[in-house]
Every structure is written in C-alpha cells, then in structure tokens.
C-alpha positions, 0 to 999 in steps of 0.5 A: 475505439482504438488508436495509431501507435505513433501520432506525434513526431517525438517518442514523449508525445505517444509514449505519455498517450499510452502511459495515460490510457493504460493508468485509466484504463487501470483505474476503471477495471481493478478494484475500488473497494477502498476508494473514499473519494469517488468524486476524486476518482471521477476527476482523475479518469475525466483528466486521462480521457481528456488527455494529458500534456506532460508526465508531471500531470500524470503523476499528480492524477496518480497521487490524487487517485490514490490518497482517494483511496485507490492504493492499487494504482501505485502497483501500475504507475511507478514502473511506468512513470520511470519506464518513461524517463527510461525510454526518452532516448529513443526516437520512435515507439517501434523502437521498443522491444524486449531486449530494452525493457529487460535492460530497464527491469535490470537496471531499475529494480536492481536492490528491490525484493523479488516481490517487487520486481515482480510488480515491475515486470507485471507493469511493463507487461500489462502496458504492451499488453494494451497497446497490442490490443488498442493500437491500428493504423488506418488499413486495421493493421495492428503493431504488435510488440509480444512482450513476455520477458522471460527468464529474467533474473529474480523476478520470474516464478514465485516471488520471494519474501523478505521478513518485515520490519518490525519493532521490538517490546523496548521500541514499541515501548518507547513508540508508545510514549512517544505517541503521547508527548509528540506535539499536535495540534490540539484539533488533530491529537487525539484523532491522530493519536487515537489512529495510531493506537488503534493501529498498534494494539489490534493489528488492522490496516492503515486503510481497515482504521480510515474505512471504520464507521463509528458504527462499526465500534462498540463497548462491551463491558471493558473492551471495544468490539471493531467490526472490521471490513478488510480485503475482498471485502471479508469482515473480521471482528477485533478487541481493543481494551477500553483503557487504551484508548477511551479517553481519546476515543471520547475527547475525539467523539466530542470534536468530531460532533462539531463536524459534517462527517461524511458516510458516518466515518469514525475518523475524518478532517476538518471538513468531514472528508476522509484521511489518507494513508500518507498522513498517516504515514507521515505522522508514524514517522515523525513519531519514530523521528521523535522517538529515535527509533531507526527502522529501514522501513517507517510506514504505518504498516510495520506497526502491524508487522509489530503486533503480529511478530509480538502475537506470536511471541507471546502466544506460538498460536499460528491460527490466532495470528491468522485471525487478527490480522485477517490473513486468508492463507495461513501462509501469509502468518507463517512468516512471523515464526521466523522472530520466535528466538527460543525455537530458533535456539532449539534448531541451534542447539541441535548439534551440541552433542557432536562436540562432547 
C-alpha cells in the first residue's frame, strides 16, 4: 500500500508518518537474531502500524525495541529522531532536499567518528529511499527526492576507525576489586557480578553473556567451557577458569532454581525474563564511578576492548585474538596491535643511528 506524501497541514504531522513507517519498516527486514522479546517487538510493530500521534511515542517504541534485544534499530532511529527536530522549521516536506540534509549531516555529526557519520548518512538515505518508493498521489504519481549525498566530508568512502577505550592491568585491577565491594542487593549480586566477570575474563559480548543458556556452560575439570552464539549466528567455544567465578556461578544457580526462567537463560530477572544490555551498562558504569576510574567511553563493551588489548599484550598472537573474541575478519583484531608498546618503541627507535 502506498501513501500521499503530504496528508497534514503541518510538515510534524508527514514527517512523524514517514519517521514511523520507516522505523517499522526497519524493525520487520533487519535482523533479529538477538531479540528476547518477541512479544515486546510485536507490540512495537503493532504500535507503528497503528499510527503514532507525537515524536516522544516513537522514541520510547525504540527503546522497547531495542532493550528487547533489537540493537539495530539504534542505527536507524537516532539520525532520524533528530532529523526531525532539525526539519520543524520548514513548511512542507517538498521543502526537503539535498542541500538541507547535507547541512543537518554537518551540523549534527560534527565530532562524531567517521564510522558514525557513516551511520547517520546511511539513515538519512534509507528514510528518502522509502518514501521515494512508498509515496503516490491520486493520478499514481510519485515525488521523488533522489537523495545521494555525495561528497560529504568524513563521511563518504570507507569509514575510519578510532582506537578503543580500554583499560589498562592497574584499572582492570581495580575494576575488578571494585566489582566485589560495590553494594547490590543481595538478589542481584552475584547475577550482576557474576556478568560482568564473565564479560572481563573471556572477551564476549554484552549480548553473547544475555543469550547463554545454562546449558550452554559446562565444567571440564577447572575451566567452564561457554558455547557461544555470536554474530551471523556463528558459534565459537570459550574457557573461564572455574576459580573466577564458581562460587558466584553457584551462589546464583541456587537463586535462579527459585525462578520461572524463560527459554533455559543462564541469567534472567526476577520474573524469568531476559536482562537488557542497558543494565548492564549501567551497573559497569556505576562500578567504574566506584571504582574512580574515568574513561571517554564507559559501556560494557570497552571491558572487551580490555581483554583483547591485554591478549595481545601478552600473547602478540593475532589469530588468538581473532578467535576469542569472534572477529570474522582479521582485520577487525589488527586494531589491537596498536597498544603493543615494545614494537612501537622498536618503530621509535629506528632513527637512533642517525644522531651518533
């Protein structure tokens, strides 16, 4: 079914109709293999078909979506969330067109990596891109706006890269410390606790901890074996020494028996359902509060960042690192050579000769 380009006598009225369709259009075609919550993701595409009546509704129908466990969507809606904030001044979608969204690209991702803008460019594109090809008017006619944003600085052609945040032995130290006096209640602790652990000493996702089943977790003499399904779906195996974590492991299994898990999760809530990410974001980052460490980024995800730079560190074994933490391209590991001090000072030092 398609739709009339302009319905409304306000440009907040079309624009929040396309915005809509385009996020549910989004949430029905990429990919959802981490979704716990089906039935959150139901509601969310029911809400957008339904219609929505103002931007804070589409907002929240995104967060929903993704503490279900649809991480993508973040991609898609903040460009397009401030896109329409950006565009309240104009009177009529006509009005839009590649000259205004390459001044909203350089005004809004101005600081941002170039993978970012990327993102953000990707966004814009692929909401005109829909409304090209969902948009008729009642003779079959279509308005097409063609938008290619080209040649925009940092963000067209291969997006760089910037080298994560990470924390060094004396921070991961004290981050681990940290994670044993930092106050919980004692019907989270050693869930939480017992997350965040697993998350430092092996290197998985955020989301690989979340999806582990219970059965997925096996002890083989003084390690635990994790069956992991990360990205694409691709399984990789990965070892936890037992002494790091088996008495939480066991002090968690016994309050967990208590609970109605949901689809045999290793870690869930007090209702059996699954945790989201953002709490685990937020507990890492009220542990480095805690612990007084200050980082430019503070999510769970620069704990893997840490084990893979400290891998490397330790080992120089590039293909080691592409296996731990599940990396398909090699290239994606090679970014850790960058913290290896010694073959830095090797690449500093080979100019020595010339002041003798």
């Amino acid at each position: 079914m398609r739709y009339t380009l302009e319905s409304a006598q306000e440009i907040s009225s079309d624009l929040l109709f396309w915005c809509s369709r385009f996020i549910r259009y989004k949430l029905t075609t990429l990919s959802n293999t981490n979704v716990k919550n089906k039935i959150c993701i139901s509601h969310c595409i029911e809400k957008l078909q339904k219609g929505i009546s103002n931007i804070s509704e589409l907002e929240n129908i995104c967060k929903d979506a993704r503490n279900a466990g649809f991480i993508g969507i973040n991609v898609y809606s903040q460009p397009i969330l401030k896109l329409y904030g950006y565009l309240q001044n104009f009177h009529s979608m006509k009005d839009i067109d590649e000259e205004i969204l390459s001044d909203f690209l350089a005004v809004m991702t101005s600081g941002l990596s170039a993978a970012s803008k990327k993102n953000y460019r990707n966004a814009i594109i692929g909401l005109f891109k829909y409304i090209d090809k969902q948009n008729q008017d009642e003779k079959g006619n279509s308005y097409v706006y063609n938008i290619e944003l080209k040649n925009i600085g940092g963000i067209k052609g291969k997006s760089g890269q910037k080298l994560p945040t990470y924390l060094n032995e004396f921070e991961l130290e004290k981050f681990l410390n940290s994670i044993d006096t930092f106050e919980m209640s004692s019907k989270i602790r050693a869930r939480n606790r017992l997350i965040i652990k697993m998350i430092v000493y092996t290197g998985i996702r955020v989301s690989e901890a979340l999806n582990l089943k219970a059965k997925d977790m096996i002890l083989e003499k003084d390690v635990y074996l994790l069956n992991i399904k990360g990205k694409g779906n691709k399984y990789r195996m990965v070892m936890i020494k037992a002494s790091h974590i088996y008495n939480l492991l066991e002090e968690w299994l016994l309050l967990r028996s208590k609970i109605e898990v949901k689809d045999g999760l290793l870690f869930c809530n007090q209702k059996g359902h699954p945790l989201t990410q953002a709490y685990i974001y937020r507990n890492v980052e009220e542990i480095l509060f805690s612990a007084g460490i200050q980082k430019e980024k503070k999510g769970a995800h620069m704990l893997r960042h840490s084990f893979a730079t400290l891998l490397y560190q330790k080992r120089h074994d590039l293909v080691l690192v592409q296996e731990a933490l599940g990396h398909a391209d090699l290239n994606t590991s090679r970014i850790y050579t960058h913290f290896d001090k010694n073959r830095l000072y090797e690449a500093a030092s080979i100019m020595d000769g010339f002041n003798k």
